[in-house]
N, C-alpha and C positions, 0 to 999 in steps of 0.2 A: 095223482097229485104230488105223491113224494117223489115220484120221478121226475115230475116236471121242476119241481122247486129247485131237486140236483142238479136238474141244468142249468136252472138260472143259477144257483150259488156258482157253477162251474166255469158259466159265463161271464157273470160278477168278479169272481176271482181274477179270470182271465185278464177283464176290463181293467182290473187295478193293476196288475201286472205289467199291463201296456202304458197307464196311465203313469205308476212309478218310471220306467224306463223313460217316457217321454219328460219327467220332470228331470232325470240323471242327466239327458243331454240338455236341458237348457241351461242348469248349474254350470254345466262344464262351457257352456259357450261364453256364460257371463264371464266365469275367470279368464277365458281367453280375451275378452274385450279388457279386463281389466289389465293381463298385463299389456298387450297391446298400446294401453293408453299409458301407464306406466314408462313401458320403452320410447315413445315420444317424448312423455315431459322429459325423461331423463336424455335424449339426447335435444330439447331444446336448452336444458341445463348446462349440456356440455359446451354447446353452440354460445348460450349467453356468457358462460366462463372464458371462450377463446377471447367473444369479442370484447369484454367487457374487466374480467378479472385480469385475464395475461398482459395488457400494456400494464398495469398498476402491478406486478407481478417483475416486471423486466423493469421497471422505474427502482423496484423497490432495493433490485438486486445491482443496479446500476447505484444507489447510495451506499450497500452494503459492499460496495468493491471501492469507493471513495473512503468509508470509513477504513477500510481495509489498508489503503494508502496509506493514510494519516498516521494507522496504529504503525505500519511499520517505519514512517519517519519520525514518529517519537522513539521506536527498537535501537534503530541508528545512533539517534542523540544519546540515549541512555548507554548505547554501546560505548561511545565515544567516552562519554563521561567515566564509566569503567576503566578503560583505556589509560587511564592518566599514569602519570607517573607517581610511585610511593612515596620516593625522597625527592623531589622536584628541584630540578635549576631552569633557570629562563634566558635562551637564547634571544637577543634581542634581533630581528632582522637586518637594522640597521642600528649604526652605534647614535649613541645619544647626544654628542657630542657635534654632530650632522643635523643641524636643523631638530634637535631633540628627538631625533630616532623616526620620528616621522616620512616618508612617504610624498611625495605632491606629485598627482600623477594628470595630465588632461585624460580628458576622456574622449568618448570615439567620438562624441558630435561636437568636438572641438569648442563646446560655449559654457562647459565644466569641470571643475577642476575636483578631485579626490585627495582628502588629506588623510592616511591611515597607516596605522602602528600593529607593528603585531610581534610578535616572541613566540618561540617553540620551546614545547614544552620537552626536558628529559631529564632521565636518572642523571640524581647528582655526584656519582660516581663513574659515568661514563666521560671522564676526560678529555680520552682520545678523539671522540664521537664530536663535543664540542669544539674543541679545537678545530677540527676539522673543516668547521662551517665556517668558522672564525677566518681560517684562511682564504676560505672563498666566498667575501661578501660581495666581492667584482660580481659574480654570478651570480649572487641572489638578487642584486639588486636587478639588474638586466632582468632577471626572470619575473618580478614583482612588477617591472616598469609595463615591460612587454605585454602581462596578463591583464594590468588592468584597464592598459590603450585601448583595449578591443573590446570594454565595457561599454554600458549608457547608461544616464542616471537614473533610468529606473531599474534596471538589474542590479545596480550596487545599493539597494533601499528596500530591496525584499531580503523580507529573515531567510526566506527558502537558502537566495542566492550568498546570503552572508553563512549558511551552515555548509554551502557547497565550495564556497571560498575556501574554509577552514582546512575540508578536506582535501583538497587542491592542492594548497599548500605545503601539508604535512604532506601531500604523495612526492612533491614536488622535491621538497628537501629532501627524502627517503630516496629519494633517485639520484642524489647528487653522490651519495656514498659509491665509490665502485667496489667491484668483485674483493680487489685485493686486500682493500682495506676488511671490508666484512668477512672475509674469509680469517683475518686473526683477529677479530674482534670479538671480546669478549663479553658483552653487555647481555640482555636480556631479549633475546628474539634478534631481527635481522633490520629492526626496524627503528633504529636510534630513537627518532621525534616522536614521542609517543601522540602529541595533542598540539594543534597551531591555535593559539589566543589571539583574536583581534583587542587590543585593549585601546584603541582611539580610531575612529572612520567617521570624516566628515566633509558634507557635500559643499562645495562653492558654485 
């Protein structure tokens, strides 16, 4: 009988043996289903991120490059304003004595007329530099007339186009200087006109 009983314990034994093993591989099946199902959600996650999050992704970065703009057209203005001159004198375009310095310009679609004043701004010890302009307002006007023929009235009414004018202008003047003059010119940089003021623009 105690022999018998040994084989059954022996058998018993056995049977749990088999019985734990067969429980080791179904644990391990489930984890397998579980990441398996995991690896789905996570690429329908990706899936609904392409189609769903990435346009609002590319919108968002298409604002963030417009704000981007903006910052660096206020960088420019603020540059400019930097730019000015310490001891300031004001170059008047045209003399005052001319229609009050003013300007009257048609415009390209022939049915308006521009009336605008402006002065360049420079150190008020650069004499030479003044003079200089003084001597060629033949040419500035010509250059003024010319520039703003080939307007319309809606280009001359945006701030954008009024801050691109300014710049225009100062490059404009800065180019009339030649080599030999700036070669013994003594002022501050290479660039007389520090700053062009619109101080009167108005539409007809």
């Amino acid at each position: 009988m105690a022999k018998a009983a040994k084989m059954d314990f022996d058998r018993g034994g056995k049977m749990a043996e088999e019985e734990s093993e067969g429980g080791g591989g179904g644990g391990k099946k489930i984890i397998i289903i579980i990441i398996v199902v995991l690896l789905l959600l996570g690429g329908g996650g990706a899936a609904a991120w392409f189609l769903l999050l990435a346009p609002e992704e590319t919108a968002a970065t298409k604002e963030n490059a417009a704000q981007e703009e903006l910052l660096e057209e206020e960088r420019e203005r603020a540059s400019n304003v930097l730019e000015k001159a310490k001891n300031p004198v004001y170059f008047p375009f045209k003399e005052a004595k001319l229609d009050g310095g003013d300007y009257i310009i048609s415009l390209m679609d022939g049915k308006h007329f521009l009336r605008v004043k402006m002065v360049a701004e420079m150190e008020m010890d650069e004499e030479s530099a003044y003079k200089y302009l003084e001597d060629r307002r033949a040419l500035i006007d010509d250059m003024i007339i010319t520039y703003f023929a080939t307007m319309d009235s809606g280009t001359v009414q945006s701030p954008a186009s009024i801050d691109r004018i300014k710049k225009q202008m100062k490059k404009k003047l800065n180019a009339l200087y030649d080599q030999e003059f700036l070669s013994e010119y003594g002022g501050k940089g290479k660039n007389p006109v520090k700053r062009v003021l619109i101080t009167k623009i108005i539409l007809n």
